[in-house]
Steps between C-alpha positions, in 0.01 A plus 500: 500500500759258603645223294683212595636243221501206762306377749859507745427924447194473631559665899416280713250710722280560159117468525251399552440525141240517228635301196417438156695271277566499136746591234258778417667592160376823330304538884186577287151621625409106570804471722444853627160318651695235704775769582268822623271249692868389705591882545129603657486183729891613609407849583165383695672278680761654549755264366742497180453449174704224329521406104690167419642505207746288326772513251604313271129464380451161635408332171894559416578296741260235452533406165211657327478780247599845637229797428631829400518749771254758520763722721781488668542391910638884524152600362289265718698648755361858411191391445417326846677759681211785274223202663652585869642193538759421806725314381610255216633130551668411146553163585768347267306229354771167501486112459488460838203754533340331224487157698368647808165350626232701567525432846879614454368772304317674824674397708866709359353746381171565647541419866823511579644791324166759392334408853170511326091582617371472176538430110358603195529345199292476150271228475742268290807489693747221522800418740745212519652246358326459163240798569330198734375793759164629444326809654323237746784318586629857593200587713559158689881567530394820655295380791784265572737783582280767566392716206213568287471456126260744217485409166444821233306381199639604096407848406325453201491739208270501190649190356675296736691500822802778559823296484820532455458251194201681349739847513766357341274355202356848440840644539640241274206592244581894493172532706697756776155660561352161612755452704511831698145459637648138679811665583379791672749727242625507207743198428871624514853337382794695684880469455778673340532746163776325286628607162312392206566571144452852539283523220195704661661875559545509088192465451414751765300222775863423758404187695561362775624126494415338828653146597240288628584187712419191265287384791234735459212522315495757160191619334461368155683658198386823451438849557362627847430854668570510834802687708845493569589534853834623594716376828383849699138454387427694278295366225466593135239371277637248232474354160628124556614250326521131550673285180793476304473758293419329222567792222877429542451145552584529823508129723517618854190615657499783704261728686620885413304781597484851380381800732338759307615816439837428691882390450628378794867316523329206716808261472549283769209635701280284633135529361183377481246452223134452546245425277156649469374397149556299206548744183608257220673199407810479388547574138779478195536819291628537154718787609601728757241821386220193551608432877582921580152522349312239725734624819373828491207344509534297737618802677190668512281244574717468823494889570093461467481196685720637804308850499 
């Protein structure tokens, strides 16, 4: 897949093109809709396959709250290049963007740069100044310059639509098993193994300290099974924990992660951590024998889970 970071990268000669737009964070099975229904109209018609993205998210620029990631752009980038995308338009979301109109809007980065036949987008997209663009606004934009408009409608699971809000809430609440059926996968936080307090290999459970970005989302405190995957792929099943260790009083919370049955020097590798289920909360122990004591148990419930 190619990836360009402006719209100035884009070659000039590219298209015509198949384009869906969004910031697509987490690229979960409701965006996978929008995004797979781009890729099949590309290869029947023999065109490209474009995702816009954009970066910062745009509500950083705007003034309004930012959301916690759901992934990084180097792990959208993996993922739409797994859906057989073409190539990736992170389009670096500025004031100036933000004040485009919609007709601006199509007219950069639609017409003259993506050459586009056709868009898909989900049924409640925006675009322009003040989100004033509306999916039918797009479909009349489009037979002004040439190109045709499909709306995909939410995916819907058992309680409400798939969303990148809805993930993070279960995410946010521990739920990680919720969340994998919207994501596709089991969630995953990524990043580097620090030094901690090294108090794990004493007590016979060496962790793995991973520094998360503070933009991303964390499961809840607590204790997960799941699997530790290293920076050559190989992947270990875990016993993780999200808090601040609250047996030594501990203030900082951190996601560590201990593969079973393994000690591994892991420092400064790169890593990442997913989560399949929610063991536990977090919990304060009397002593030390206490927490060994619920660790091993923890332990196994992972080993049984995983098998």
């Amino acid at each position: 897949m190619l990836r360009w970071s402006s719209l100035e990268q884009v070659p000039p000669g590219w298209g015509p093109s198949v384009v869906c737009i969004g910031v697509f964070d987490g690229v979960h099975r409701g965006h996978r809709t929008i995004i797979d229904r781009a890729v099949t109209l590309a290869g029947e018609r023999q065109m490209q396959s474009v995702v816009v993205t954009f970066d910062p998210h745009p509500a950083k620029v705007v003034g309004r709250p930012v959301p916690l990631m759901l992934g990084s752009l180097a792990a959208r980038a993996r993922l739409l290049t797994d859906a057989g995308v073409d190539g990736m338009l992170v389009l670096p979301f500025t004031r100036e963007v933000s004040e485009w109109t919609p007709e601006e809007f199509v007219q950069r980065l639609l017409v003259d740069r993506l050459h586009t036949a056709h868009v898909v987008v989900g049924q409640n997209f925006r675009f322009g100044h003040r989100q004033s663009g509306d999916v039918d606004l797009l479909t009349k934009l489009g037979d002004e310059h040439g190109f045709t408009v499909e709306s995909a409608p939410l995916l819907t699971g058992d309680s409400a639509p798939y969303s990148s809000t809805w993930i993070r809430e279960r995410i946010a609440a521990g739920e990680v098993a919720d969340a994998a059926v919207a994501l596709g996968r089991a969630y995953t936080v990524d990043g580097p193994v620090v030094r901690g307090n090294g108090r794990g290999r004493p007590m016979g459970y060496p962790t793995a300290n991973v520094e998360v970005r503070e933009e991303m989302a964390v499961p809840a405190d607590g204790v997960y099974a799941g699997w530790l995957v290293r920076a050559d792929g190989t992947r270990l099943p875990a016993a993780i924990s999200v808090g601040t260790n609250p047996t030594f009083d501990g203030t900082e919370r951190r996601v560590e992660a201990y593969a079973l049955d393994v000690d591994l020097d892991l420092y400064g590798e790169h890593v990442a951590v997913e989560f399949t289920t929610w063991l536990r909360g977090m919990v304060r122990f009397d002593s030390v024998d206490e927490l060994v004591s619920q660790m091993r148990q923890d332990v196994d419930d992972v080993r049984r889970i995983v098998r």
